[in-house]
C-alpha positions in Angstrom: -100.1 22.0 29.1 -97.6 21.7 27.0 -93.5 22.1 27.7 -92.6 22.3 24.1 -94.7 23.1 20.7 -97.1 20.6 19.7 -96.2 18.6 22.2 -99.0 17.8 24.8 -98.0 17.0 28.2 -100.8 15.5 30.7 -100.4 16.3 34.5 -102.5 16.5 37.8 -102.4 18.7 40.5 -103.7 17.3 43.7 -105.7 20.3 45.7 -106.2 20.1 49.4 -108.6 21.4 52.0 -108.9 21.1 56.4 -109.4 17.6 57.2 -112.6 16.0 58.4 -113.1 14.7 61.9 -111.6 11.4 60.4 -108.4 12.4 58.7 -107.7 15.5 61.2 -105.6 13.4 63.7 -103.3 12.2 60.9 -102.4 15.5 59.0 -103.1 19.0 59.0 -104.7 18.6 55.3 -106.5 16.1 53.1 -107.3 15.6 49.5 -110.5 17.3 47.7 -112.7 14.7 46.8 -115.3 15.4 43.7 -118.5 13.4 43.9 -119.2 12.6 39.7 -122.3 15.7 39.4 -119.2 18.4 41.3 -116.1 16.8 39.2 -118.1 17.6 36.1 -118.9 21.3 37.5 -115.2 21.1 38.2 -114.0 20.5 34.7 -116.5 23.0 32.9 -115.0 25.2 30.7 -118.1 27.2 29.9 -118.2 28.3 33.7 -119.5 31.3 33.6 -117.8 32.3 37.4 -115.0 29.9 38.2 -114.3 31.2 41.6 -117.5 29.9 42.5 -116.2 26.8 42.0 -114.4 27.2 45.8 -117.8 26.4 47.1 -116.5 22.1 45.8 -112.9 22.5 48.1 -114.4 20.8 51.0 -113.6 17.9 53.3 -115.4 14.7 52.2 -118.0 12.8 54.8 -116.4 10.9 57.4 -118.6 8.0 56.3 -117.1 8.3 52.8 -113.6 7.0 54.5 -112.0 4.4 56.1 -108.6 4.3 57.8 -106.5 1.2 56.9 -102.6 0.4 58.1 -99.9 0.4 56.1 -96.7 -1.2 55.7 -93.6 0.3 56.4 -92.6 -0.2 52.9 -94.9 2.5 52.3 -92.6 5.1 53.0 -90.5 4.5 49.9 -91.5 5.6 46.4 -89.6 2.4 45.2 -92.3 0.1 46.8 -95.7 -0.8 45.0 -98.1 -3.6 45.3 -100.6 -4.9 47.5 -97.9 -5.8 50.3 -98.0 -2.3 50.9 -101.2 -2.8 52.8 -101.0 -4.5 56.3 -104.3 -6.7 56.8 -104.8 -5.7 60.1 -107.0 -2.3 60.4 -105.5 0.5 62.2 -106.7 0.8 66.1 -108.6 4.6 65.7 -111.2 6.5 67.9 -113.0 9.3 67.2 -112.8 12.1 69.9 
């Protein structure tokens, strides 16, 4: 978009669906995530029908995931790096 004339401005928007039987006991929502062929159908400017496009906003597989631990330091926007990342995987079961 742009905030001013000619000048461009690139931004994201992050859009969320329900959560899949891996990311449900966490939070309430989760990410979209585009395999390459529905991120393409995604972008497509020549769609003829873009609300069919809902049919993409859906949880990922469970098998495309994996749960990991994090560091405390990861609640702080003023942290980054891979110390961020505890080594040791996160104890979860699947009910």
């Amino acid at each position: 978009w742009y905030p001013a004339p000619n000048q461009p401005e690139l931004t994201f928007t992050i859009i969320t669906c329900p959560p899949n039987n891996l990311i449900a006991s966490i939070p309430n929502r989760m990410p979209v995530i585009l395999s390459e062929g529905a991120a393409e159908d995604w972008m497509n400017r020549r769609e003829p029908d873009p609300r069919s496009l809902s049919r993409l906003l859906i949880p990922a597989p469970v098998d495309l995931l994996a749960i990991q631990s994090a560091s405390p330091l990861a609640n702080s926007v003023k942290n980054d790096g891979p110390e961020l990342l505890d080594a040791t995987p996160a104890p979860f079961k699947l009910e």
